[in-house]
Steps between C-alpha positions, in 0.01 A plus 500: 500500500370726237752640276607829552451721208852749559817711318789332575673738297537879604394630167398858691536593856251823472189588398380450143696153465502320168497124542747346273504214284762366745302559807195318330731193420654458837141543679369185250848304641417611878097381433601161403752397746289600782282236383439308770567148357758259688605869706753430778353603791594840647640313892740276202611763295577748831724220678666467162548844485632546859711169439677611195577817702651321807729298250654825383481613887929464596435578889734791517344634721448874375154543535496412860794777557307736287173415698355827732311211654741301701601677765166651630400148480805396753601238269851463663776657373723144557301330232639474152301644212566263313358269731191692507426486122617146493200463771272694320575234137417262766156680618401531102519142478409323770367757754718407744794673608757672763386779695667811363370386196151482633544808675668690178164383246231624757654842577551550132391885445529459176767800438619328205900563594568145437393559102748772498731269676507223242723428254357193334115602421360354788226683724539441782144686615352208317675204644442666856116510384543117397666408839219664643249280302699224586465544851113539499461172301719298748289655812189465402319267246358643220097529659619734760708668254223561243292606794705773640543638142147524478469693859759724403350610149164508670593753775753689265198555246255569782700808613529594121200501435397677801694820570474557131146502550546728792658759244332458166164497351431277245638714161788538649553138600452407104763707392718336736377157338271400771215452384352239162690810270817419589474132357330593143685533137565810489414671147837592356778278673726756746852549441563388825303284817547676811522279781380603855602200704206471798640706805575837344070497500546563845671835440296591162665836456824392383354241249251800359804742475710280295154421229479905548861564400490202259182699333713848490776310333260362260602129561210242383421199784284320652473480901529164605513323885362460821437150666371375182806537316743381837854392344539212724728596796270426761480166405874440416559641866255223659698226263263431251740532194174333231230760633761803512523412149141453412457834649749657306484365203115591496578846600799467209290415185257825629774710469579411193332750247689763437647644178853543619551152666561728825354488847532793721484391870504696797525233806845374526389171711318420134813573278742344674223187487498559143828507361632317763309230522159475301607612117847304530314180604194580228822510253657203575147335429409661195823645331430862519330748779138720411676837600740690659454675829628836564466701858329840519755686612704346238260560186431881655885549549602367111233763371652792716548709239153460392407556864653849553298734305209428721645583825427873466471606851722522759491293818756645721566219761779350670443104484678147589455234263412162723660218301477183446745326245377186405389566134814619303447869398185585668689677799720721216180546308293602796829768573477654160140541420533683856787708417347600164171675677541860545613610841537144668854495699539152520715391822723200573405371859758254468294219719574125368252403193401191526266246354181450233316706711344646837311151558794312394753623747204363739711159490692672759260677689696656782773614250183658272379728837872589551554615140147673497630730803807537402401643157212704678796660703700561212191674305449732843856602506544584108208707501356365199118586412445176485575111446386388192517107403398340178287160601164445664602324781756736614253760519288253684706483773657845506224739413377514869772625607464830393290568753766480769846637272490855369513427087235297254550193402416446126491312223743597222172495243322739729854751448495407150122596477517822665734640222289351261231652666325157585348428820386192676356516872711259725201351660673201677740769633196699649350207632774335617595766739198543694628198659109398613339203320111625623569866337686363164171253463295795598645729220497263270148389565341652108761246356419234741149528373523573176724143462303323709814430750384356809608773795654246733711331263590818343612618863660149529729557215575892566598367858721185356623675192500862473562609852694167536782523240712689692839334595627868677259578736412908542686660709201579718381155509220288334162374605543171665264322240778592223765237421847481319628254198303171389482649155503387187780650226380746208 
């Protein structure tokens, strides 16, 4: 691995940082431990990791109480939870295990309750992620494992790298970091490295409001992601633990170039890989992590104050907030930036918030569609203006709906643009609900051309992964070619 050349030290956090003799010392200490001489290898260092946390692991039991998973999962209410963590230490290790266990790791949403839960520093998220590894590797041998990771980050960046091409030329691609720009020095080092993650690409208006609002702020980065910088999950998911890590840890050293040691992300799927997984395991190796990784919603939210004097006009609407707790503070953060725009009345729907999220809560799909509906209701009978939600994939899969339910459904950057008087067109919105694979690829036939996308495969993914990611179907029903769930988190 090439050393990465990063702050580890947050000697400025906004624009016009001043690197510090500090800083300078602690990258030299970072360059030479990530030398790569007699390096533990990543799979090693990880089960250490996840070892040293099942030895502090007492099996209370709290996290499976605390767990929004377990009964839509109709893991039975007879079975001890301590049992069912003792199965999971059991899963981690071995891959074998009882049932409820089993049961319990696969329908993980990944709310994150069962951090709050904990009283002894465990996370239990991550030992549910390790029982699910554990499980793949006893299944299946590691060929078939390696193979189905491939397949999965083949299709996932297929339909990237498709529908963004559906919706952006090529300038608008680079500044999104698609294209040889987004892997060059940049001139000055940026204050910060802001990290797409590859699926909001798919719904490029959110990612270019947050670099718009970023710019108005004044905040230095450089736009990172897409395929080419995947954090690893969809090979962790398939079980194999050595390419997850070769992925991420690739993707890892490119994000580390920044002035303030900090990495802004936006997907949540990549953060929680991150710190959850990928940096601790990358500092058990080397002694130290490249950066620290902060959430949108989080970075926007601590600079509220610098946020406010550029919402100057008024957006009088009545919206919902569609949450999803798994990141600490994201959901508060998401609820103040909202409440701070001029005019927004920001209503409780008081509807269950659950999981990472849209595409997480997926792990229980017939629970998803009854939440979905259930929150749809809820929106009708408040009155709001409309549902706003903060990620990419829960616009994904709600956005449709708005042609059947009488209010928008937004993303909270597209609120947070209007006052700023920012606008992005919500293409995948537009496209989306024309519900017709032959007239999307028909509209979008310049772009088809001008990228030199072949028409049927473009049609073939608009069919499988637009029109498809839709775990609610309309009200009024969907063409039969159109198909629920088989997709990937992020």
């Amino acid at each position: 691995m090439r050393p990465a050349r990063v702050q580890l030290a947050n000697c400025g956090l906004g624009s016009g940082v001043v690197v510090c003799r500090t800083c300078l010392i602690r990258q030299q200490a970072w360059e030479l431990v990530m030398q790569p001489m007699n390096e533990v290898p990543f799979e090693t260092s990880l089960a250490e990791y996840a070892e040293d946390m099942l030895d502090a692991c007492t099996r209370c039991g709290k996290c499976v109480e605390a767990c929004p998973s377990v009964e839509p999962a109709g893991i039975s209410r007879t079975t001890k939870s301590e049992d069912i963590i003792g199965g999971i230490l059991e899963l981690v290790r071995t891959g074998n295990g009882p049932e409820a266990s089993r049961k319990w790791a696969q329908s993980c949403m990944r709310s994150g309750a069962c951090i709050k839960a904990c009283s002894y520093g465990v996370n239990p998220r991550f030992l549910l992620s390790m029982a699910r590894l554990g499980i793949a590797k006893s299944d299946n041998e590691l060929a078939e494992r390696r193979r189905r990771g491939v397949e999965r980050y083949r299709d996932g960046s297929r339909g990237v790298n498709v529908l963004s091409r559906l919706q952006l030329d090529a300038d608008v691609l680079e500044r999104l970091g698609q294209r040889s720009a987004s892997v060059a020095t940049p001139v000055e080092t940026p204050d910060f490295v802001f990290y797409t993650g590859c699926n909001v690409l798919k719904t490029p208006h959110i990612a270019l409001l947050a670099l718009d609002i970023m710019d108005a702020l004044g905040v230095s980065y450089q736009v990172m992601g897409g395929p080419s910088h995947c954090c690893g999950i969809l090979q962790l998911k398939s079980g194999d633990a050595e390419m997850a890590g070769r992925m991420g840890s690739s993707t890892m050293e490119k994000l580390s170039h920044s002035n303030s040691g900090q990495v802004i992300s936006w997907c949540p799927s990549c953060y929680v890989q991150y710190t959850e997984t990928i940096l601790p395991t990358v500092e058990r190796q080397h002694g130290s992590r490249p950066f620290e990784m902060n959430p949108f919603m989080r970075f926007l939210g601590d600079r509220l104050a610098q946020l406010k004097p550029h919402l100057q006009r008024r957006v009088e609407m009545r919206v919902a907030l569609h949450r999803h707790p798994g990141v600490a503070g994201v959901v508060e953060a998401a609820a103040e930036i909202l409440t701070a725009v001029p005019g927004i009345e920001l209503v409780d729907l008081n509807q269950p918030a659950v999981g990472l999220q849209s595409v997480d809560v997926g792990a229980l799909p017939k629970y998803k569609r009854e939440l979905q509906l259930m929150e749809l209701e809820a929106a009708r009978d408040a009155g709001v203006d409309a549902l706003v939600a903060v990620y990419h994939s829960d616009h994904r899969e709600l956005c449709a709906h708005e042609r059947d339910w009488p209010f928008r459904i937004m993303n909270i950057l597209e609120v947070v643009g209007e006052s700023m008087g920012l606008h992005r067109h919500d293409r995948y919105k537009e496209l989306k609900i024309m519900q017709d694979a032959d007239q999307i690829v028909a509209d979008c036939s310049d772009l088809i051309a001008k990228h030199s996308l072949d028409p049927g495969s473009a049609r073939d993914v608009v069919v499988k992964v637009l029109l498809g990611d839709q775990p609610l179907p309309l009200r009024r029903g969907a063409p039969p070619e159109t198909r629920a769930g088989g997709l990937e988190p992020s």
